[in-house]
C-alpha positions as CSV (number, residue, x, y, z in Angstrom):
1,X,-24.4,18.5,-1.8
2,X,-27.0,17.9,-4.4
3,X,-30.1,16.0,-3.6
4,X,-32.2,14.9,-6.8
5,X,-35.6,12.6,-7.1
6,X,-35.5,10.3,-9.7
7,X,-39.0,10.7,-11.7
8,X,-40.3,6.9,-12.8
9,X,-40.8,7.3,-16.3
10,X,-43.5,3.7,-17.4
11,X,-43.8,3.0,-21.3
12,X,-47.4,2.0,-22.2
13,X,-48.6,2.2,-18.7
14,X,-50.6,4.6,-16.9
15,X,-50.8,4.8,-13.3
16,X,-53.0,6.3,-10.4
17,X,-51.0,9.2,-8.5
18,X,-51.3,9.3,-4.3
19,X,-53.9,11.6,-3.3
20,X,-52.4,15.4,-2.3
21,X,-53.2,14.9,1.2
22,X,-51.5,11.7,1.4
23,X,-47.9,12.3,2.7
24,X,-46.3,8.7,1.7
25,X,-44.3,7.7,-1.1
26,X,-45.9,6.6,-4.5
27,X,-46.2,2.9,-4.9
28,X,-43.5,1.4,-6.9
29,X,-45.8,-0.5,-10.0
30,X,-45.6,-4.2,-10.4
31,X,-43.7,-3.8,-14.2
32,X,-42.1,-1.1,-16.5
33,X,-40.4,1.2,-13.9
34,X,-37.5,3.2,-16.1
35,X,-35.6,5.3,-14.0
36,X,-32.1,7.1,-14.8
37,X,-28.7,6.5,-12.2
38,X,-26.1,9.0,-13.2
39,X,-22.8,9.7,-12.1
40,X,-22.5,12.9,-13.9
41,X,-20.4,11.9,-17.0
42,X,-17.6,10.3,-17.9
43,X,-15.8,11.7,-15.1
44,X,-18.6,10.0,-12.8
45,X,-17.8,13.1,-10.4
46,X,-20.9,11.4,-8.4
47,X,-22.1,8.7,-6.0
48,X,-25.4,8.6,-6.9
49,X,-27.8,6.5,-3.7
50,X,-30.8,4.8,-5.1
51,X,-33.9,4.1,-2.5
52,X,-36.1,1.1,-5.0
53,X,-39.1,1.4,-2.4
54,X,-39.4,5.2,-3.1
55,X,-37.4,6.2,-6.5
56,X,-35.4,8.6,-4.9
57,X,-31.8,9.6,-4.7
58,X,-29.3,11.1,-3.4
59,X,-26.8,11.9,-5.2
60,X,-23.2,13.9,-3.8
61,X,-19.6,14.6,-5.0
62,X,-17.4,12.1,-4.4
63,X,-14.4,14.2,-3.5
64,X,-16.3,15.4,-0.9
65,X,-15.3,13.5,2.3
66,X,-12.4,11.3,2.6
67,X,-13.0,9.3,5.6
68,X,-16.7,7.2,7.5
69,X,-17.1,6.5,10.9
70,X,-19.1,3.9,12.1
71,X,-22.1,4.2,14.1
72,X,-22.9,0.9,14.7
73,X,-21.1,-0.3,18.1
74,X,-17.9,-1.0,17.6
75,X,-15.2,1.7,16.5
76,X,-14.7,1.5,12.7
77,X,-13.6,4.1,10.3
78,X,-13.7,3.5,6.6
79,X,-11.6,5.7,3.7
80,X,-12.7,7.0,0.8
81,X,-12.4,4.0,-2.0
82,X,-13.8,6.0,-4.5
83,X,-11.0,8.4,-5.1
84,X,-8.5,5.6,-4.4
85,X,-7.1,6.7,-1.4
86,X,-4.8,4.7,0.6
87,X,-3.5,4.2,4.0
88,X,-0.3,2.7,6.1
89,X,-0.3,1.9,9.9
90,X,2.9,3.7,11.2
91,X,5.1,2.2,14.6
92,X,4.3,5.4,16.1
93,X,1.4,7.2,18.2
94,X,3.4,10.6,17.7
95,X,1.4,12.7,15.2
96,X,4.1,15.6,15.8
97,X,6.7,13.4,14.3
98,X,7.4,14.5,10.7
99,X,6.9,11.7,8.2
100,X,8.1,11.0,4.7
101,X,6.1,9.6,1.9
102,X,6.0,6.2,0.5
103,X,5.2,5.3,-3.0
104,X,4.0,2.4,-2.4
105,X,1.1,3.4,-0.6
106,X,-1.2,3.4,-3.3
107,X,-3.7,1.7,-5.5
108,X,-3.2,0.4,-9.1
109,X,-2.7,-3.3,-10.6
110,X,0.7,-4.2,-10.7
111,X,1.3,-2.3,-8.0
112,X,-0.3,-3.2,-4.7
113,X,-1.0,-6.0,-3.5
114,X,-4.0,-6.6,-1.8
115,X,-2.4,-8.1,1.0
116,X,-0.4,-5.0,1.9
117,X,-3.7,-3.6,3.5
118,X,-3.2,-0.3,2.2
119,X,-7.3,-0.1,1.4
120,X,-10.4,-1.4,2.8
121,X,-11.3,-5.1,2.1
122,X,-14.1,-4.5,-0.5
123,X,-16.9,-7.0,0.6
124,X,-17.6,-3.8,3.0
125,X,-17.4,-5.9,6.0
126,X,-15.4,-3.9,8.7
127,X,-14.6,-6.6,11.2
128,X,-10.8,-7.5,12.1
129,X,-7.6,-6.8,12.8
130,X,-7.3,-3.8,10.0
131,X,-4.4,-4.0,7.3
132,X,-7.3,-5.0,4.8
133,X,-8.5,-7.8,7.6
134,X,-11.9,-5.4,7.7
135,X,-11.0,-2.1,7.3
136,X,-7.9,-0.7,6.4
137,X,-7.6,1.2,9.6
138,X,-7.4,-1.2,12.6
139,X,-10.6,-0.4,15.4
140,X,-10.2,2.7,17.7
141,X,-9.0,1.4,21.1
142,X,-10.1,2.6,24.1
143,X,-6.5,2.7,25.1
144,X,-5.0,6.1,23.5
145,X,-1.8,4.8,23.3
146,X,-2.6,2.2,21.3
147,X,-3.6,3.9,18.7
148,X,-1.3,4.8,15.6
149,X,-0.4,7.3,13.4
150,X,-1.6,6.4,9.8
151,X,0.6,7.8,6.5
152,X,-2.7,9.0,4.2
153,X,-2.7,8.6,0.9
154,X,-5.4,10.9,0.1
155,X,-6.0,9.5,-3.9
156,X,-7.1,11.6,-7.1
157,X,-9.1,14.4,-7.3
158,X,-12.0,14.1,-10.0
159,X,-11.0,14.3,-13.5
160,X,-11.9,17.1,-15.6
161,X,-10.5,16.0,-19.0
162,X,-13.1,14.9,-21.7
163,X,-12.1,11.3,-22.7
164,X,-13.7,9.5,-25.9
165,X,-17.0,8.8,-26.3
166,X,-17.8,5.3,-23.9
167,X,-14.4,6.0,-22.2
168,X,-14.2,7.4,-18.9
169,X,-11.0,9.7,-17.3
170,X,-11.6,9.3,-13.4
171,X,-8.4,10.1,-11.7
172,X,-7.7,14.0,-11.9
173,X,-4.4,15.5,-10.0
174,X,-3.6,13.7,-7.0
175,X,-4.8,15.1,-3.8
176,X,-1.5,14.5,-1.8
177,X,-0.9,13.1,1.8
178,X,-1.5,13.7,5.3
179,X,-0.9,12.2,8.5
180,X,-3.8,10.8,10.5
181,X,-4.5,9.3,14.6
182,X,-8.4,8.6,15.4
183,X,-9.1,8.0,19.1
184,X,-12.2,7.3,20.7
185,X,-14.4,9.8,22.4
186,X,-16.8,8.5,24.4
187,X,-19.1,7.3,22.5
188,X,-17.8,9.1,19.2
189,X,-14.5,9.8,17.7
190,X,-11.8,12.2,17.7
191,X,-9.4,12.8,14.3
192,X,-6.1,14.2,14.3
193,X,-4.3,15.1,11.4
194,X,-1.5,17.7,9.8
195,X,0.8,17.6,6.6
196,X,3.5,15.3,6.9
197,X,6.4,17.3,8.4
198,X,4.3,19.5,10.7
199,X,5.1,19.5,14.4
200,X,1.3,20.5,15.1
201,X,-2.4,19.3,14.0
202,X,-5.4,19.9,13.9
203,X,-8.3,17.7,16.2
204,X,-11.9,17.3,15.9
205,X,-14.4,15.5,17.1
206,X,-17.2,12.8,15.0
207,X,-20.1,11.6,17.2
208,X,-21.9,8.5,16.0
209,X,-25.2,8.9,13.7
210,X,-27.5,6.3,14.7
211,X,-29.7,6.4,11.9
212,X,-27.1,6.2,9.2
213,X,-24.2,3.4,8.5
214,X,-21.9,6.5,8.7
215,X,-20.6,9.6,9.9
216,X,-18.7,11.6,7.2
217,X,-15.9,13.9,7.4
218,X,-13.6,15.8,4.8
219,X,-9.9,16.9,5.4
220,X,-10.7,19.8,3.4
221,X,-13.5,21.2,4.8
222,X,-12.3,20.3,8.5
223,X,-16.1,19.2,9.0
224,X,-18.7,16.6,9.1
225,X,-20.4,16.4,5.6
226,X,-23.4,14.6,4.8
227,X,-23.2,11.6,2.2
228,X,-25.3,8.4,2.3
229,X,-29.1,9.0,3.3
230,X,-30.6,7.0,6.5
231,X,-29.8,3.4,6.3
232,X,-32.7,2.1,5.9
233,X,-33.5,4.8,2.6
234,X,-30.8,3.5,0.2
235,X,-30.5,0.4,-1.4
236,X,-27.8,0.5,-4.4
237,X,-25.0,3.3,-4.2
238,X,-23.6,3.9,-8.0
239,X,-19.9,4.6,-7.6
240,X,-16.4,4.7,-8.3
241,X,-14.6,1.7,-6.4
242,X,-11.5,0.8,-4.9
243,X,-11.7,-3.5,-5.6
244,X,-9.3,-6.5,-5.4
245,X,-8.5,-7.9,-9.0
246,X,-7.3,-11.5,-9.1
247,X,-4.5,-12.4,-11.4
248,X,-1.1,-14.5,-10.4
249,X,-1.1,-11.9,-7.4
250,X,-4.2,-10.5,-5.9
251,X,-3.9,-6.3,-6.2
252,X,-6.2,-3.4,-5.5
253,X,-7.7,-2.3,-8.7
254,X,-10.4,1.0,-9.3
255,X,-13.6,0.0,-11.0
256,X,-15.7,2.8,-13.0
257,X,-19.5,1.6,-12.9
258,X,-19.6,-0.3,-10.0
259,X,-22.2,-0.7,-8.2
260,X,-22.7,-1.0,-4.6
261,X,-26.0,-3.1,-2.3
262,X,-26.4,-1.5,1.1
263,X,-25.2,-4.9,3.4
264,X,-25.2,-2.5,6.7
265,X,-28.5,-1.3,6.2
266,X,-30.4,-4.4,5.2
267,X,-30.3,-4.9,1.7
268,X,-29.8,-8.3,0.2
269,X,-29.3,-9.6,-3.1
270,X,-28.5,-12.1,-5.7
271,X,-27.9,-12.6,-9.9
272,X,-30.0,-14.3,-12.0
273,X,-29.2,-15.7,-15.2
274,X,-31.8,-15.5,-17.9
275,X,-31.0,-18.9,-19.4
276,X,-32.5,-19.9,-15.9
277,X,-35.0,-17.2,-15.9
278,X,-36.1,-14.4,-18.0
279,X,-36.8,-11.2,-16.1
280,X,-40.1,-11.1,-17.6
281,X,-41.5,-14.5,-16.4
282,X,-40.0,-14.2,-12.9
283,X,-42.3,-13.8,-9.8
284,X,-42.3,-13.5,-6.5
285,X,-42.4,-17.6,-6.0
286,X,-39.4,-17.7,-8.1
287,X,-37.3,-16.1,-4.7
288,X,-34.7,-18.2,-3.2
289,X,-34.0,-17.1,0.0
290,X,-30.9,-19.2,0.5
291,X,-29.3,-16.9,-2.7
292,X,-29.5,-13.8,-0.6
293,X,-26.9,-15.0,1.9
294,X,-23.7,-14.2,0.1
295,X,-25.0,-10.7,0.3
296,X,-24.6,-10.5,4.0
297,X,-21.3,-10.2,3.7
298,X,-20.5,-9.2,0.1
299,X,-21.9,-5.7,-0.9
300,X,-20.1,-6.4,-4.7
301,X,-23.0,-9.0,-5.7
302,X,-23.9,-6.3,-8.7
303,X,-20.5,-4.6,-8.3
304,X,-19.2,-4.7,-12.1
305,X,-21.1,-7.9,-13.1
306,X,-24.1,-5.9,-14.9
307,X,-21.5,-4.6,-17.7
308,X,-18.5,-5.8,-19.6
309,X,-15.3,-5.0,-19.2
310,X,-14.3,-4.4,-22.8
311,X,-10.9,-4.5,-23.5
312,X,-8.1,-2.6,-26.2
313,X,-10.3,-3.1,-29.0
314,X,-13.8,-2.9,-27.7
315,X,-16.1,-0.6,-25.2
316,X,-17.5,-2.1,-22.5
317,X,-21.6,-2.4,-23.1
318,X,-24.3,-4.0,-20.5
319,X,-24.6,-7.7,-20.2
320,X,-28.4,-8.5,-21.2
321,X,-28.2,-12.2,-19.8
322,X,-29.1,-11.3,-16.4
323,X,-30.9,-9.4,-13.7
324,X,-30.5,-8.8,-10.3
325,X,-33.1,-9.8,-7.1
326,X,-33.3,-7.0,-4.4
327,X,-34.5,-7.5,-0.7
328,X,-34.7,-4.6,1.0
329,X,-34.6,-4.0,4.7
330,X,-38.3,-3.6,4.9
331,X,-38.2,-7.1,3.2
332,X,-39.6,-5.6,-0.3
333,X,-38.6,-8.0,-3.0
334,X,-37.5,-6.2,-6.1
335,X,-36.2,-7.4,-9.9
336,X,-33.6,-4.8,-11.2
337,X,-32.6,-5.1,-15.2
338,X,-29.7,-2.5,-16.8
339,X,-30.4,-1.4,-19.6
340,X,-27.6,0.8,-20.6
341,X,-24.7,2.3,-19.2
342,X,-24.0,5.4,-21.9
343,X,-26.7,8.5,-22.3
344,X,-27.9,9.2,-26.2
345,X,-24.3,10.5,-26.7
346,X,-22.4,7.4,-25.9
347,X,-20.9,9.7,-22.8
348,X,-20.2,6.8,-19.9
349,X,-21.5,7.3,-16.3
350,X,-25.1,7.7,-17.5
351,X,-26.7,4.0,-16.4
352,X,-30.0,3.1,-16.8
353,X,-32.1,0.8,-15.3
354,X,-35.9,-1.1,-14.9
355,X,-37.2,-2.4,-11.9
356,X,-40.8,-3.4,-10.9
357,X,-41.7,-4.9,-7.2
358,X,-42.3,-8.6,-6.8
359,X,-46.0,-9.5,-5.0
């Protein structure tokens, strides 16, 4: 893992720093915060977590778990969209039984449909019956018996190959399958899991982390790791992202540059247009409360709005016609402006943005 604190760089303004003796955070300045939110590259090998009250981040590999389990109360285990992994509910509650694999158990337009439920529904909300209704994995029963073995699609590893300058090359070798039952222990988790024509597995258990959204745990490692900070210390994670893309049929898609509001922890937000409102004029009385609401159940309200696609012909580039609003959990009100996506080099995965707290 690899922690970093983002340093506020302010052009033309010079503040006071906290006294040495005074353990809290600096205070963010009313205008002219700059602060970098890298991925590491055009590979964007990293999901960077940005905290706006404090300017720090965490940033960690994203190959480096594969599946979350809820803390929260009910029984709720997420995969790991960032790597495009992909799951099926089998008829079975054998994990011993060998299984095959199936192509189409993956992610890619004009391949999956969304409503195959191979992938998490991306508004981040886990509620329902699973199969995409909430998370792709249906909730742990309390009843062993009812719970099934899934067919794991465990995605792409992270690219290594240096694509053109404002390209990106994501999806390195892929990563291969397993098979996968979650029970519930006590109040926590057990995972079982083998290679698809084993006749034994492997079990561990998860307990629940009450301060964070998640527990974390890699196949590879056969551990817990840790990934998002306490979830009430993040508010945007920078990410690859496993999302639906409309079209005559509705299929998963992966998004480079997306970005991602903490809904479990808190954090609201909302777009604003600067034919409405330049970033520069708006204040704190500007806030419409009733804009945040679509953010209680939609953690894509930035996703890849702040950029342009591009297309064959064309790069994509930041959209300069709008900014962002930010609520935090501690009910901090925030503006957030991008204003790049590329470092000096043109090399993708290398955002930049400005934010200053609204009083």
């Amino acid at each position: 893992m690899k922690k970093t604190f983002l340093l506020l760089s302010f052009a033309l303004l010079t503040l006071g720093a906290c006294s040495s003796d005074d353990d809290t955070a600096p205070e963010v300045p009313s205008v002219g915060a700059t602060i970098p939110a890298s991925v590491g590259g055009a590979n964007q090998p990293n999901q960077l977590y940005l905290d706006l009250s404090t300017g720090e981040s965490k940033s960690i590999n994203r190959q480096s778990w594969d599946f979350g389990f809820s803390s929260g109360s009910d029984f709720r285990v997420v995969i790991n969209g960032s790597l495009k992994m992909a799951v099926k509910k089998l008829s079975t509650s054998d994990i011993t039984l060998a299984q095959e694999i199936d192509a189409n158990v993956t992610v890619g337009a004009g391949t999956t449909a969304s409503s195959n439920g191979f992938v998490d529904n991306p508004t981040g909300v886990l509620a329902g019956a699973g199969a995409g209704i909430g998370t792709a994995i249906a909730e742990i029963s309390a009843t062993d018996a009812d719970n099934k073995v899934y067919l794991v699609n465990l995605g792409y590893a992270v690219s290594t190959a240096k694509p053109a300058a404002g390209s990106v090359s994501v999806d390195g070798d892929a990563r291969g399958w397993k098979k996968v039952r979650i029970l519930r222990n006590g109040n926590g988790y057990k995972i079982q899991y083998a290679d698809l024509a084993s006749t034994t597995f492997t079990e561990k258990t998860v307990a629940k982390e009450a301060d964070f959204n998640f527990a974390f745990f890699s196949l590879t490692t056969g551990n817990t790791v840790s990934v998002e900070p306490q979830k009430t210390k993040w508010d945007l994670n920078f990410t690859t992202f496993t999302n639906y893309l409309s079209g005559e049929t509705e299929v998963t898609y992966g998004y480079s540059d997306f970005i991602v509001t903490n809904m479990k922890g808190g954090t609201q937000a909302y777009q604003v247009l600067t034919a409405d409102k330049t970033y520069e004029a708006f204040v704190k009385a500007d806030v419409l409360e009733a804009n945040f609401t679509v953010s209680a159940t939609d953690q894509r309200i930035i996703g890849a709005n702040w950029r342009s696609g591009g297309g064959p012909f064309t790069l994509p580039s930041i959209r300069t016609d709008r900014f962002y609003i930010i609520k935090d959990a501690a009910g901090n009100y925030y503006k957030v402006k991008f204003l790049a996506m590329t470092n000096d080099a043109g090399e993708r995965g290398h955002a930049t943005l400005e934010y200053a707290i609204l009083k």
